[in-house]
C-alpha positions in Angstrom: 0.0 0.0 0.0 1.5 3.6 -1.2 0.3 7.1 -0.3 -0.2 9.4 -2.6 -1.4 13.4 -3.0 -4.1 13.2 -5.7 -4.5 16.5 -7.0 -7.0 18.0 -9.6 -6.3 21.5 -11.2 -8.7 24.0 -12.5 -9.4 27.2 -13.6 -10.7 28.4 -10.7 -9.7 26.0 -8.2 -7.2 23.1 -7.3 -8.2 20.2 -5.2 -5.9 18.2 -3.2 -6.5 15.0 -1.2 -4.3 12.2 0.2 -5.0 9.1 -1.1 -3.7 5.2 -0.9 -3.0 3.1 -3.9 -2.9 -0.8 -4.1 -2.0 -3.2 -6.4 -3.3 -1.0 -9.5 -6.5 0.3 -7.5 -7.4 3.3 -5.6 -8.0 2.0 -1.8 -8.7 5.1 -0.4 -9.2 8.7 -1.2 -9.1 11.5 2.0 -11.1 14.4 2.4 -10.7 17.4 -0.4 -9.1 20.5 0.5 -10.4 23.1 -2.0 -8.3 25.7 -2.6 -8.3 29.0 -4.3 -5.8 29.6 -7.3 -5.9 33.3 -7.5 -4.7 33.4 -4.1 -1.4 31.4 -4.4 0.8 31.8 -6.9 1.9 28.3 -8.0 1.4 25.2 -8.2 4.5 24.7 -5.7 2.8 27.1 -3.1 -0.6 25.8 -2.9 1.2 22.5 -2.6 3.1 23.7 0.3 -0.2 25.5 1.9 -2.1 22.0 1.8 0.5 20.6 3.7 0.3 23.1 6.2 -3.6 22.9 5.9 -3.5 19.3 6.9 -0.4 19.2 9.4 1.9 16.6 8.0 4.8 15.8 5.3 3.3 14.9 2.2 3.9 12.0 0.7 6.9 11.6 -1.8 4.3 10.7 -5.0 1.0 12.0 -6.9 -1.3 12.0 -9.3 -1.9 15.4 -10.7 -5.0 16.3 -13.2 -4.8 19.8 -15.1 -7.5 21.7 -17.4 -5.7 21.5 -20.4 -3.4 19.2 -22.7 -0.2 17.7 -21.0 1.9 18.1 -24.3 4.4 20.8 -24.4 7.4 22.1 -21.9 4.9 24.4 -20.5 1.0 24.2 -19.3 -1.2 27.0 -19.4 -4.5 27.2 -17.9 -7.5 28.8 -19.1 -8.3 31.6 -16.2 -5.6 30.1 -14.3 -2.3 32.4 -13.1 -0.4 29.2 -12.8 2.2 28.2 -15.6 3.2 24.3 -15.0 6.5 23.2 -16.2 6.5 18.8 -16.2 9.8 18.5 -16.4 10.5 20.1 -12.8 7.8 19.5 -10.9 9.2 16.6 -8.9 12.3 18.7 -8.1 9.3 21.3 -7.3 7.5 19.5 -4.9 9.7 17.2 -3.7 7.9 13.4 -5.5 10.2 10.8 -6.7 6.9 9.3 -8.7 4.2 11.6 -10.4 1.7 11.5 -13.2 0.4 14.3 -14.8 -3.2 13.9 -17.1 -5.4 15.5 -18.9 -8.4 16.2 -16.4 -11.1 14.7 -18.7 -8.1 11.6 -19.1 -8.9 11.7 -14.7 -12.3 10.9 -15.5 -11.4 8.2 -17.4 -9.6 6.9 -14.7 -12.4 7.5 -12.8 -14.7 5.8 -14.6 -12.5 2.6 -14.7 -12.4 2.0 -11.0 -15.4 3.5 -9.1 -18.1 1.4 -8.2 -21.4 0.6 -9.3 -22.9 2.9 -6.5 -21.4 5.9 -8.1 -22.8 4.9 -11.2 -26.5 6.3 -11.6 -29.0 4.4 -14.4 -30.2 6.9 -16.7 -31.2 4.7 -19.9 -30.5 1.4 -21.9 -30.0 -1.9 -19.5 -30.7 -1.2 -15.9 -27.2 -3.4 -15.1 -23.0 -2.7 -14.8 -20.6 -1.5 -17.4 -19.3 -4.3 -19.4 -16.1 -5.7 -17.6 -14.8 -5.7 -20.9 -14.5 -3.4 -23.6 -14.9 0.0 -24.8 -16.5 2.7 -22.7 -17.6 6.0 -23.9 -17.3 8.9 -21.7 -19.2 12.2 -22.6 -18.7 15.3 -20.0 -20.6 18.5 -20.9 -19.1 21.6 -18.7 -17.4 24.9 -19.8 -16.9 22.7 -23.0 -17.6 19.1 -24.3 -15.2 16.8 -22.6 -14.4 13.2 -24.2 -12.7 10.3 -23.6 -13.0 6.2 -23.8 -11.7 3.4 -21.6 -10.6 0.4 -23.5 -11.0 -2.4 -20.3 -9.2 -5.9 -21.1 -8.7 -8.6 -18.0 -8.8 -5.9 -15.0 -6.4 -3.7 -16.5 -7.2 -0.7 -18.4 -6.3 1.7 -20.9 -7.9 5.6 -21.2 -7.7 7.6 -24.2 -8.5 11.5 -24.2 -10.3 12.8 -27.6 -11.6 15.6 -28.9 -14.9 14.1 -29.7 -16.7 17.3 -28.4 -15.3 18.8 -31.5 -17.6 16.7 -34.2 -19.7 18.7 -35.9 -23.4 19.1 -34.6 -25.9 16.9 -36.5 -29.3 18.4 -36.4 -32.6 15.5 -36.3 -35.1 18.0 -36.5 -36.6 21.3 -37.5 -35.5 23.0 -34.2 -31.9 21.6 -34.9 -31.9 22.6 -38.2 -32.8 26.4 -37.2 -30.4 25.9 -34.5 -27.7 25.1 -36.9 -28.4 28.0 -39.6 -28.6 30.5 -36.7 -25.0 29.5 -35.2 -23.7 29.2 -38.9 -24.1 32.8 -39.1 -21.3 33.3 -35.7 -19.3 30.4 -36.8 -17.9 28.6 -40.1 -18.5 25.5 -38.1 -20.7 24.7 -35.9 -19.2 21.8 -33.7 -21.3 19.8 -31.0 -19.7 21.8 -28.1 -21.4 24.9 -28.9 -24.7 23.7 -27.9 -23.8 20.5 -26.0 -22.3 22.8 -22.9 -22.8 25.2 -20.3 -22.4 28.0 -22.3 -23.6 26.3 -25.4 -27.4 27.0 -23.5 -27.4 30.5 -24.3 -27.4 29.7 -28.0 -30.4 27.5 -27.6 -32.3 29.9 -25.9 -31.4 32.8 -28.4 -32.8 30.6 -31.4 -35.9 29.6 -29.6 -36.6 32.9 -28.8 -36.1 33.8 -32.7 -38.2 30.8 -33.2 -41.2 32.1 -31.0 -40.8 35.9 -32.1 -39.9 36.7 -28.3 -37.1 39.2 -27.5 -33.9 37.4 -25.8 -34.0 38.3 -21.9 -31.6 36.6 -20.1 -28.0 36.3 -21.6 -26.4 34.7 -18.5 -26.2 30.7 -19.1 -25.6 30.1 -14.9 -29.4 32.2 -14.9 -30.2 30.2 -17.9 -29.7 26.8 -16.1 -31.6 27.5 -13.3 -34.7 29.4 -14.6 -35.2 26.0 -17.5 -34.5 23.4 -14.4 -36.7 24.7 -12.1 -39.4 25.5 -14.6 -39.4 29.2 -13.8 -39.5 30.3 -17.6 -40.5 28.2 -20.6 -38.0 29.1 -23.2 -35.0 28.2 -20.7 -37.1 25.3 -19.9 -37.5 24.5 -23.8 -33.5 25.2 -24.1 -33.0 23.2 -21.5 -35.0 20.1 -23.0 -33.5 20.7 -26.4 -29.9 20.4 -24.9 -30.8 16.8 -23.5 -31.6 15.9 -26.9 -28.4 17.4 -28.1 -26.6 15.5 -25.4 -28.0 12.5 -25.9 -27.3 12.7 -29.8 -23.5 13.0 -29.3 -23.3 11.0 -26.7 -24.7 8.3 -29.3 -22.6 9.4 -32.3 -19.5 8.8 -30.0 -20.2 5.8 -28.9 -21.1 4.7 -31.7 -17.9 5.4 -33.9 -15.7 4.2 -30.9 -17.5 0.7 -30.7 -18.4 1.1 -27.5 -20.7 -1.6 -25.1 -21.2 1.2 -22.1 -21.3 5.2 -21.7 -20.8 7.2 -18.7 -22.1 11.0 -18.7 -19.8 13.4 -16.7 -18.9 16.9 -16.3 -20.6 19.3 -14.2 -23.5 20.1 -16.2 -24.0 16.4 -16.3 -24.4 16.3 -13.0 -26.7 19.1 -12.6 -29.4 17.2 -14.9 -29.0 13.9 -13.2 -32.8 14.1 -12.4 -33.9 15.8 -15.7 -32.2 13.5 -18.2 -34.3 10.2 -17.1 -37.2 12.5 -17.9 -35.9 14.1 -21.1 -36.0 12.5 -24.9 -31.7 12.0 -24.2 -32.6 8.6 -24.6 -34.3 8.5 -27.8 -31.9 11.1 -29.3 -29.1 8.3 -28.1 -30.8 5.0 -29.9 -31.9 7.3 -33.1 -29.1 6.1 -35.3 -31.1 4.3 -38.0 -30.2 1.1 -38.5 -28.6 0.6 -35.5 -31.0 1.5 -33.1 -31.9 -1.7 -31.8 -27.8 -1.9 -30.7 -28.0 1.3 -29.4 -31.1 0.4 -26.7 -28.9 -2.4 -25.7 -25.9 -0.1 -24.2 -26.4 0.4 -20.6 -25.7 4.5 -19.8 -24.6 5.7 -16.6 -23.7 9.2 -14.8 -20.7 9.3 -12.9 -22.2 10.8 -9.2 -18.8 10.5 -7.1 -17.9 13.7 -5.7 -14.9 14.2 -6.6 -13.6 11.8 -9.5 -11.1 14.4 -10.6 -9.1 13.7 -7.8 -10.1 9.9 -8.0 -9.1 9.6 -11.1 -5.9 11.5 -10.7 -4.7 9.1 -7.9 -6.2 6.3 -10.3 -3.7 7.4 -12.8 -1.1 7.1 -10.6 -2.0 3.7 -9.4 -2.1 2.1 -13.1 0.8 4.0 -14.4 2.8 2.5 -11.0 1.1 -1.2 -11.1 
């Protein structure tokens, strides 16, 4: 048994935790300390104030998410102060072993090893992921997150994509005003302009257009919680037309990556954990033609653990060290 700090690295915020690892698994995961980036300024720092935070040496490993690719001699964060350079954090925070991921790549992680009681039905076979092959992993949020695990005899293997980047394919009428309207602002319309936090306020705008009603709300964190609580119909019709969105790409993906389960994640995911069983995402996800019947036959899940950033972080580390 090894101890590990798990962190996960946003924009906003960086989470830390002390976790164990065992024999490829995650065995434990600590409490979360949440910290605020803007107020320290690095990495190394806000490494140092957790240790204080918690009163004790850290351990001499981790598993370390970030919000953004981990290619390159130096990481930059969207909204983050913090520039990361790989090749000296372990002199910079004092690990002999680290990993560094993607943080969608952490969910994938995530995904791989949490169990079934984090792991909320939403559509499809009410039973567990496959043990076995290819699971698709869709997280809406600031953008479209996407990822698969490729599972093989306990061990596993998580690839980070760019799937959120397919173009949008519109079903309907709505869809196709929705795709004229936004090819106006863009020269390509890709699924992560509506499938994501933001992405709401462009549903909303073309419904509006749609119903000859003047655009009132331009804030998409008003947006979401007027159309989930019900509070105004055209947010609530946004809202409704983005499940359907979601549960289009969601299909798409896992249908060109073979896959035999899907996770949802992200945080927007999680906000419409009770709205999705309820929405048409499920018919949007079987309605590829002749494949539907397949499609009804993959069991779909949302990820509910609390924090599987930094589960999947320390998860990383664990496979990476098995």
């Amino acid at each position: 048994m090894k101890e590990i700090v798990a962190v996960d690295i946003g924009g906003t915020h960086a989470r830390f935790a002390i976790a164990t690892v065992e024999a490829g698994r995650v065995t434990a995961l600590g409490d979360a300390l949440t910290l605020k980036c803007a107020e320290h300024a690095s990495l190394q720092l806000a490494w140092e104030a957790f240790g204080r935070q918690i009163g004790r040496a850290l351990p001499r490993a981790a598993g370390i998410a970030v919000a953004c690719p981990v290619q390159g001699d130096i990481l930059k964060l969207t909204n983050n102060p913090w520039m990361i350079r790989p090749a000296q954090l372990g002199a910079q925070l004092g690990v002999d072993e680290h990993v560094l991921v993607n943080d969608f790549g952490a969910i994938g992680y995530a995904v791989a090893q949490v169990d079934a009681t984090h792991l909320r039905h939403l559509c499809g076979p009410d039973r567990d992921l496959p043990a076995n092959g290819v699971t698709t992993i869709v997280g809406p949020g600031t953008g479209l997150g996407s990822a698969y695990v490729v599972r093989r005899d306990g061990r596993c293997l998580v690839c980070e994509t760019e799937g959120g980047h397919v173009d949008f394919a519109p079903l309907d009428s709505v869809d196709d005003r929705i795709l004229q309207r936004l090819r106006q602002r863009y020269r390509r319309v890709s699924a992560e302009r509506i499938v994501s936090g933001p992405g709401l306020v462009n549903l909303y705008e073309t419904i509006a257009e749609l119903e000859g009603q003047p655009t009132r709300i331009h804030d998409d964190k008003e947006l979401w919680t007027l159309g989930l609580e019900r509070r105004d119909p055209m947010a609530s019709a946004a809202v409704e037309r983005f499940c359907l969105a979601l549960g289009g790409v969601a299909g798409d993906l896992a249908l060109a990556q073979g896959a035999n389960g899907v996770v949802i994640a992200g945080g927007v995911g999680l906000r419409l954990a009770d709205h999705l069983p309820r929405s048409g995402f499920a018919e949007r996800f079987v309605a590829k033609g002749r494949f539907e019947s397949m499609m009804a036959g993959l069991p779909v899940k949302l990820i509910t653990h609390p924090q599987p950033g930094l589960l999947g972080a320390a998860a990383a580390f664990a496979e990476r060290f098995h």
